[in-house]
C-alpha positions as CSV (number, residue, x, y, z in Angstrom):
1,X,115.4,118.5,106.4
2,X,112.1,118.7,108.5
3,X,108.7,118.4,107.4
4,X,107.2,121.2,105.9
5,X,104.1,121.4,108.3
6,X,105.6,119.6,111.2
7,X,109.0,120.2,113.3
8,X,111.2,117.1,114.6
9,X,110.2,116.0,118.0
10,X,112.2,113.9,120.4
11,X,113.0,110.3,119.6
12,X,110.6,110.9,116.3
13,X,112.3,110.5,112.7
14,X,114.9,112.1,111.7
15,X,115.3,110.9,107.8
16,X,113.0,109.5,105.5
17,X,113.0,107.0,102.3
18,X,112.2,107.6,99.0
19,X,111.6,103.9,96.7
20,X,109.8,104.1,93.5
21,X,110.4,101.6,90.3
22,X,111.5,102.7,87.3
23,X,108.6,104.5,85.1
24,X,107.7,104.9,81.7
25,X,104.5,106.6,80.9
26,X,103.1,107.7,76.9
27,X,100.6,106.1,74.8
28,X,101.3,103.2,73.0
29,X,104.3,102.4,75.5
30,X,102.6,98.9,76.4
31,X,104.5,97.6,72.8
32,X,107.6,97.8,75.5
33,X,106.8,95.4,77.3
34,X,109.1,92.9,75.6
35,X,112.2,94.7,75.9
36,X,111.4,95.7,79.6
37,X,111.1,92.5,80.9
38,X,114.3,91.5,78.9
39,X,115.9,93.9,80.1
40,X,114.8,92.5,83.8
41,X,116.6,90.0,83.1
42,X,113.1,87.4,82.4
43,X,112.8,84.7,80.2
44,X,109.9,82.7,81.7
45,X,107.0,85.0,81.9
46,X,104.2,84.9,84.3
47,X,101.7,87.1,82.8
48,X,99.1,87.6,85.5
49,X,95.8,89.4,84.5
50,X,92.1,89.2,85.6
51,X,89.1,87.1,83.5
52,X,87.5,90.6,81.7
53,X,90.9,91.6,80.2
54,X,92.7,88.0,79.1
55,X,90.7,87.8,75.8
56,X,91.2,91.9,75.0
57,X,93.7,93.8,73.1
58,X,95.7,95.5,75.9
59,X,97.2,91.8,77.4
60,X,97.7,90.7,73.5
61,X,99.9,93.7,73.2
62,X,101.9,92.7,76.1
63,X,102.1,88.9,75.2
64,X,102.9,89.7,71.5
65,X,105.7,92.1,73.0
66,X,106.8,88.9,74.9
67,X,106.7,86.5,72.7
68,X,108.7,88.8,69.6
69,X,111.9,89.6,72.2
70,X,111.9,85.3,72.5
71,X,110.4,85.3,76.0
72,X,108.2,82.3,77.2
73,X,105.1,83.5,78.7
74,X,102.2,81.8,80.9
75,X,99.3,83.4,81.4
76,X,97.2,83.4,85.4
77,X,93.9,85.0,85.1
78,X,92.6,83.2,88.1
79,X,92.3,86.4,89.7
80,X,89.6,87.9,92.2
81,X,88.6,91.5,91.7
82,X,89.1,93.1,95.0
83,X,91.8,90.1,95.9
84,X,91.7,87.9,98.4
85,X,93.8,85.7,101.1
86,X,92.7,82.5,98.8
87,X,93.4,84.1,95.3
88,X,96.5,84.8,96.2
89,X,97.1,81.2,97.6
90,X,96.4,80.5,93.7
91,X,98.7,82.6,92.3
92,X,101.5,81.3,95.0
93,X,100.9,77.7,93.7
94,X,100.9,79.1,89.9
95,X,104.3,80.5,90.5
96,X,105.6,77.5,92.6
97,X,104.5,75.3,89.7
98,X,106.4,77.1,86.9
99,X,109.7,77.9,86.3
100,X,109.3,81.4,86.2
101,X,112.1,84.2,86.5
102,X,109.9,87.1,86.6
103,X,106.0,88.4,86.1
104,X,104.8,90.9,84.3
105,X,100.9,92.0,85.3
106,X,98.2,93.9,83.1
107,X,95.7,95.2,85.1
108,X,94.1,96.6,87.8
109,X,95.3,97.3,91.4
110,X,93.6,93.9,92.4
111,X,95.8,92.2,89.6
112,X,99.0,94.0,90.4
113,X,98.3,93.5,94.3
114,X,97.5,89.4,93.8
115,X,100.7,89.3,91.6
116,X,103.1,90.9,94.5
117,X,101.1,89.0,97.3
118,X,101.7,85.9,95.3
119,X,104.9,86.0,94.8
120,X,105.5,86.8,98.7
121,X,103.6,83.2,99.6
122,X,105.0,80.9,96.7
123,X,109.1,82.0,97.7
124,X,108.4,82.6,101.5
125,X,107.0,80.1,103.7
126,X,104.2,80.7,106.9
127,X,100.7,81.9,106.2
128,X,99.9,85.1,104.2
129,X,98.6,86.3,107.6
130,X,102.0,86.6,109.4
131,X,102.6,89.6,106.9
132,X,99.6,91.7,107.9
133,X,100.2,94.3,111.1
134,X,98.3,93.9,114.1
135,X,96.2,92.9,115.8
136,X,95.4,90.4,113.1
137,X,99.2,89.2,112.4
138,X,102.2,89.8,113.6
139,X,103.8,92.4,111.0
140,X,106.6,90.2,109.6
141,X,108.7,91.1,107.4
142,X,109.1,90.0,103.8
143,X,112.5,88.0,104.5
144,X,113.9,89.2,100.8
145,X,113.6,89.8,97.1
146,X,110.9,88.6,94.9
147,X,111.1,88.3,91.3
148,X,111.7,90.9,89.1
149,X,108.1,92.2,88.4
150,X,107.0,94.9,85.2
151,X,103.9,96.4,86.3
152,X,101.5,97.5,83.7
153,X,98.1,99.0,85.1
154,X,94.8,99.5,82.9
155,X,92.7,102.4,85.5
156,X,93.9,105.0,86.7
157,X,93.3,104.7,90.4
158,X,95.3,102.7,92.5
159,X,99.1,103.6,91.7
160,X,99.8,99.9,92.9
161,X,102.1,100.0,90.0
162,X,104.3,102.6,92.3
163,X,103.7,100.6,95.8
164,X,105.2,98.5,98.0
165,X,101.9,97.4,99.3
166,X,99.2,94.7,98.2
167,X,95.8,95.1,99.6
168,X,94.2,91.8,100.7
169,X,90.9,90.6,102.0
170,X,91.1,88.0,104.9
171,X,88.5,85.7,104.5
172,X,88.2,84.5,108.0
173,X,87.7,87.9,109.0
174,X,85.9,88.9,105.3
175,X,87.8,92.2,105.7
176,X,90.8,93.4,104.1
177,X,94.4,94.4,105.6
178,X,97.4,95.6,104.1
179,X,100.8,93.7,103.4
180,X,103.7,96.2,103.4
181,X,107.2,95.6,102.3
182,X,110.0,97.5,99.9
183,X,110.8,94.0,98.1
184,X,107.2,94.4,97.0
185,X,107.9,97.5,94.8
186,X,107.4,96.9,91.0
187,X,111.3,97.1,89.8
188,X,109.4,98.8,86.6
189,X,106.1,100.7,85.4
190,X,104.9,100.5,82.1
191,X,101.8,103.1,82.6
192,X,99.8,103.3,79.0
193,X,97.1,105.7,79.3
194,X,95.3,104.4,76.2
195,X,93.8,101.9,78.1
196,X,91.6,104.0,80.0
197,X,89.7,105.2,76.3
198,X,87.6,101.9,76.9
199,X,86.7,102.7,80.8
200,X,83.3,102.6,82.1
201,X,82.1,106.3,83.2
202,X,81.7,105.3,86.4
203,X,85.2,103.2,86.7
204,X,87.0,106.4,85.7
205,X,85.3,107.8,88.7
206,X,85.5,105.3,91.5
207,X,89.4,105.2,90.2
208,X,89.8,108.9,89.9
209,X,88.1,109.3,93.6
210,X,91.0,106.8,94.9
211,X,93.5,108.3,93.2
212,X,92.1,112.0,94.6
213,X,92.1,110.4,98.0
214,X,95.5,108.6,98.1
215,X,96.6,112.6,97.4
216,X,94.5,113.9,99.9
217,X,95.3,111.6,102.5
218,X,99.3,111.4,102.4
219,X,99.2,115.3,102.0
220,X,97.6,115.6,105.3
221,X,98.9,112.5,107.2
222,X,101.2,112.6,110.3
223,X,104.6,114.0,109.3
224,X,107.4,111.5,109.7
225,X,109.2,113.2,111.9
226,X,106.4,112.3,114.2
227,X,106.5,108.3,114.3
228,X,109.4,106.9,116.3
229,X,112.9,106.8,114.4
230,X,113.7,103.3,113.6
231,X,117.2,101.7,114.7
232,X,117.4,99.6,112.1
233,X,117.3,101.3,108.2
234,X,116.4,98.2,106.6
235,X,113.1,97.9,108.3
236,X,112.2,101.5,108.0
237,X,108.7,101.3,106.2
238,X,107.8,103.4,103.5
239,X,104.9,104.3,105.0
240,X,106.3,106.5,106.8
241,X,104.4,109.7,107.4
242,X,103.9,113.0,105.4
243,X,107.3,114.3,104.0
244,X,109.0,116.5,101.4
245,X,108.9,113.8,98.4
246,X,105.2,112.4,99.1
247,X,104.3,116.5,99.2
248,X,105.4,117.0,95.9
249,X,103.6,114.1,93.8
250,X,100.3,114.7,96.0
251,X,100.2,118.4,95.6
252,X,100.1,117.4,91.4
253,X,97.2,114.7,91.9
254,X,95.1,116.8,93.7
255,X,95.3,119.3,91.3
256,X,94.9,117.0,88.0
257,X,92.3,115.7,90.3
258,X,90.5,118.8,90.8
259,X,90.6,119.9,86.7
260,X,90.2,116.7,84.9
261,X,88.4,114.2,87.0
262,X,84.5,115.9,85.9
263,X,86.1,115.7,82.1
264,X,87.4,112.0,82.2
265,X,84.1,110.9,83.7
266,X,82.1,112.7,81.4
267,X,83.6,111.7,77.7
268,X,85.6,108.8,76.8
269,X,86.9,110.7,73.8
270,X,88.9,113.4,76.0
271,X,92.0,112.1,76.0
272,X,93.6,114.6,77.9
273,X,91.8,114.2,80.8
274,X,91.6,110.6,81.4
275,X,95.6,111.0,80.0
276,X,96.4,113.0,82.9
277,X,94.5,111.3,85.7
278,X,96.3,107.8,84.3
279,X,99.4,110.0,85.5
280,X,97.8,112.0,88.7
281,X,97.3,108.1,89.8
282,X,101.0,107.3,89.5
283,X,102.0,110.6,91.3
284,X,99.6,110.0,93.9
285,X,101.3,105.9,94.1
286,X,104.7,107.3,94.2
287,X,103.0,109.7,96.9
288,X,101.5,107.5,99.6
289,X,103.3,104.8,98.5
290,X,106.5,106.9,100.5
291,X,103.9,107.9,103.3
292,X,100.7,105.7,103.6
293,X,97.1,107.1,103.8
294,X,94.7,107.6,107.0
295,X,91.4,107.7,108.2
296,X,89.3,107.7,104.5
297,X,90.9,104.5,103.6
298,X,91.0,102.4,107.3
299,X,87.0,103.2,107.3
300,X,86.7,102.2,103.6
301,X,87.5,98.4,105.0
302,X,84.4,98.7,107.3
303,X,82.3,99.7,104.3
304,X,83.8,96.6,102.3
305,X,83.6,94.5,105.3
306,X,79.9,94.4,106.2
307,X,78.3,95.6,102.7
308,X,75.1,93.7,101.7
309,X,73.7,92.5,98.1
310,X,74.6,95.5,96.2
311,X,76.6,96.0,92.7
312,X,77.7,98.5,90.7
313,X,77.1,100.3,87.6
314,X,79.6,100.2,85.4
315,X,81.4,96.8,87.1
316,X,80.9,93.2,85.6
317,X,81.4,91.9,88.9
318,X,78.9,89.7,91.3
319,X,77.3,91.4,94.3
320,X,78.1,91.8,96.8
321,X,80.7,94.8,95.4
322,X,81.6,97.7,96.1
323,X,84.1,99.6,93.9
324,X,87.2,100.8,96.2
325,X,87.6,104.2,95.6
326,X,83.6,104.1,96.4
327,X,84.0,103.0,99.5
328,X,86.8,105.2,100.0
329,X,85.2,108.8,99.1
330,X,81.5,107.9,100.7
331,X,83.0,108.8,104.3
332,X,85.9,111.5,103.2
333,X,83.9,115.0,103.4
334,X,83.2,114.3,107.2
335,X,86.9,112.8,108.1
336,X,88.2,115.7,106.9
337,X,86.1,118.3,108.5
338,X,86.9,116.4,111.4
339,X,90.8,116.1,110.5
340,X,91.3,119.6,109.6
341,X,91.2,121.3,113.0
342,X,94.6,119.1,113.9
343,X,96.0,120.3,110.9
344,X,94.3,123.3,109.2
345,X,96.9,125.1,107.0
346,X,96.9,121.3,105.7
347,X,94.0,120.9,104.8
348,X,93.0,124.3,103.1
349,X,96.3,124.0,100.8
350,X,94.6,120.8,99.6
351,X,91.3,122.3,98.7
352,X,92.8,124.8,97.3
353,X,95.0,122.3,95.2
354,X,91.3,120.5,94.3
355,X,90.3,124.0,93.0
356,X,87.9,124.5,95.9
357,X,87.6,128.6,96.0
358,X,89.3,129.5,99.1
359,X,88.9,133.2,98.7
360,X,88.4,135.2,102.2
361,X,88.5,131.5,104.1
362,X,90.4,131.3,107.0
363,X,92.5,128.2,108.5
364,X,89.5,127.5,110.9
365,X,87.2,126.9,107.8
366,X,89.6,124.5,106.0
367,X,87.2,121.5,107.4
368,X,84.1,123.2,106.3
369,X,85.5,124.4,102.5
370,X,87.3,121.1,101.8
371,X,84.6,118.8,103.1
372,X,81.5,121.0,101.0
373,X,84.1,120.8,97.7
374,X,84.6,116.9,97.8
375,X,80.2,116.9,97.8
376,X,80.5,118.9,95.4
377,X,82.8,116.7,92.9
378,X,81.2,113.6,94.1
379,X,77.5,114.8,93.3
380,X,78.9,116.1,89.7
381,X,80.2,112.5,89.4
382,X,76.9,110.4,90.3
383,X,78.7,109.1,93.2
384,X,76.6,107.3,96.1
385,X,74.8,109.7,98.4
386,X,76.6,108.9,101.3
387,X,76.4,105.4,103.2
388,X,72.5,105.1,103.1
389,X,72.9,105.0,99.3
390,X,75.0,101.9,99.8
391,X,72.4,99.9,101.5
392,X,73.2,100.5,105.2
393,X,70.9,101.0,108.3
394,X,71.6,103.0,111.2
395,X,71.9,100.5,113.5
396,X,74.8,99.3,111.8
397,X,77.3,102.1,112.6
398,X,78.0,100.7,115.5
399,X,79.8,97.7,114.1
400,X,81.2,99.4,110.5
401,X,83.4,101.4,113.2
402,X,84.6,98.6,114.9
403,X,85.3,96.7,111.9
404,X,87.4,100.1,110.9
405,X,89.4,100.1,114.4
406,X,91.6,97.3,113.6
407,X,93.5,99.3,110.7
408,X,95.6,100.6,113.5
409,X,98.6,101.6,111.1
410,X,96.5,104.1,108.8
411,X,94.5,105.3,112.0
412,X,97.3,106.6,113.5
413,X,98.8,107.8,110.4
414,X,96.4,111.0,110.4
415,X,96.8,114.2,111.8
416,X,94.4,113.7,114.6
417,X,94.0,109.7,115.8
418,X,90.1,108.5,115.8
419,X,88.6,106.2,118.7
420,X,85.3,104.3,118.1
421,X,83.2,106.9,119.3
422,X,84.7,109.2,116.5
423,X,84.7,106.9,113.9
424,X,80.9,106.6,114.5
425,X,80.1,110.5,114.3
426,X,82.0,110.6,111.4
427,X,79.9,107.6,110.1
428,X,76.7,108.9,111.1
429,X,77.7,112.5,109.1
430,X,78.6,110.4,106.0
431,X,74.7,109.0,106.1
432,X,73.6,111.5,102.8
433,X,75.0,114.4,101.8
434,X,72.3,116.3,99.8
């Protein structure tokens, strides 16, 4: 089976890999949680969640759960938003120090990311920074299993809960990188779209912008068949490319995307829309989580990398802070006007998926159509207006492309690769939008 968009080229991939975990989704499912991680196999819990939700009612669901199936449970809320190489050296020597058989996490992406990167350091030895791909560290592999993990996320945003990926900032470097591995899959989901009645307008955004990107990148990334075929099928990647399973789950979250993101950021009380984005962030998980993203998110790491004092709305978190699916979105109209030419058909399938109207447009004005609608739904969202909003200067394009140029992997998992001298036009284009 071929890619739909791309045909098999010599000594490129020939087969692909499908990993998700398994998944239950519906409201109220979080009172599972006791019988899931039982069923795992656990009896000495390590709950990890983040300071704003250890007090609330979501991780009391899950630790009453716990604690009624006869399950001993410890609780790490040392957690960074936006995690980092030295929060997850806390959670290693949490897990180290206990006698734990499995972790369950209530949170965010950052919570679900430090809990998978922490288990990774407290079983393997050699610094976290071996893991990451180059040119920081040398891409090595996750030498085996971790413990059995229950995923349970709280926005719906980062599908981290459908992953194999943790996203980590480097302090040296005060930049994040990716570590990649299929042990690092969740072995279950426990997705409870109740907890997004309590998000923040702009939370549901930011998240609902990440999870429309994630989408929107793996439908238009490289095909598989175009990155060389791996001799060995153990260490076959899951992100892999575009293919026929990532297709199908980002083709869904672009559209839930495109009807219910404006709803779920404008009333709490619609349930059905911030319902179906909880579940357009898990399709778009299982989605790149089988392909990887591109160019929005290796230029998001620049933003992160050398933002100034700023905060958000919305976010009890200390400046500086940018929310991730913020700095995700701010640059996407211009990458993909300047992606879609390598891939048009591509690209105008996915605005059309957003619910951009495509009538009379023509493969050549997939750039422009897709580029205009994403303004569009950002400026109906009170997103930033492009990078100046964030508190950047124009002499500093310069250096948030270079900063970008060392996320090699998702750079050349787009359609069309970027150098530094694109990665600056398309910064310079993302400078305000109306």
């Amino acid at each position: 089976m071929a890619c739909q968009h791309v045909e098999p080229i010599v000594d490129g991939a020939d087969t692909f890999t499908v990993a998700m975990p398994k998944y239950t989704f519906g409201r109220g499912c979080l009172r599972e949680a006791g019988e899931r991680a039982q069923g795992l196999g656990m009896k000495q819990v390590a709950l990890f969640t983040d300071p704003h939700l250890v007090e609330g009612e979501y991780v009391a669901k899950v630790f009453e759960s716990l604690r009624a199936q006869g399950l001993s449970v410890t609780i790490f809320s040392d957690i960074r938003i936006e995690p980092d190489d030295d929060s997850v050296q806390r959670a290693a020597q949490f897990l180290r120090a206990g006698r734990f058989d499995g972790v369950v996490s209530v949170g965010g992406g950052s919570v679900i990311d430090t809990a998978k990167a922490g288990m990774v350091c407290a079983l393997y030895s050699g610094p976290l920074a071996d893991y990451f791909g180059p040119p920081l560290g040398q891409a090595k592999p996750v030498p085996g299993p971790l413990l059995p993990h229950l995923a349970c996320p709280t926005t719906s945003g980062t599908g981290s809960e459908c992953t194999s990926i943790s996203v980590i900032r480097f302090n040296e470097l005060n930049t994040k990188f990716v570590v990649g591995s299929p042990h690092m899959l969740p072995n279950e989901a426990l997705v409870d779209p109740a907890v997004c009645d309590t998000l923040s307008a702009m939370a549901v955004a930011s998240t609902g912008f990440d999870l429309l990107c994630h989408a929107l990148e793996c439908y238009t990334a490289k095909a598989y068949t175009r990155w060389q075929k791996v001799a060995d099928p153990q260490a076959r990647t899951l992100m892999q490319g575009a293919n026929p399973w990532s297709d199908l789950g980002a083709r869904r979250a672009l559209e839930i995307a495109g009807e219910y993101l404006e709803r779920g950021v404008a009333s709490a009380a619609d349930h059905e829309a911030r319902d179906q984005l909880m579940f357009g962030a898990s399709l778009a998980g299982m989605a790149f989580g089988n392909s990887g993203t591109h160019l929005a998110h290796a230029m998001s790491y620049g933003i992160t990398h050398l933002m100034h004092d700023v905060d958000t709305a919305g976010y009890a978190v200390a400046p500086p802070f940018i929310p991730h699916g913020i700095s995700v979105v701010v640059n996407a109209p211009p990458i993909f006007q300047y992606l879609a030419e390598a891939a048009p058909q591509r690209h105008l399938a996915a605005a059309q998926f957003l619910g951009a109207d495509t009538q009379g447009a023509t493969p050549d004005d997939a750039g422009e159509v897709l580029s205009q609608h994403l303004i569009k739904l950002m400026r109906a969202t009170q997103m930033p207006n492009g990078i100046s909003a964030l508190g950047f200067k124009a002499d500093e394009i310069k250096a948030l492309a270079a900063s970008s140029l060392r996320q090699q992997r998702a750079i050349n998992n787009a359609p069309k690769v970027a150098d530094q001298a694109d990665m600056e036009s398309i910064y310079q284009a993302a400078w305000q939008y109306w």
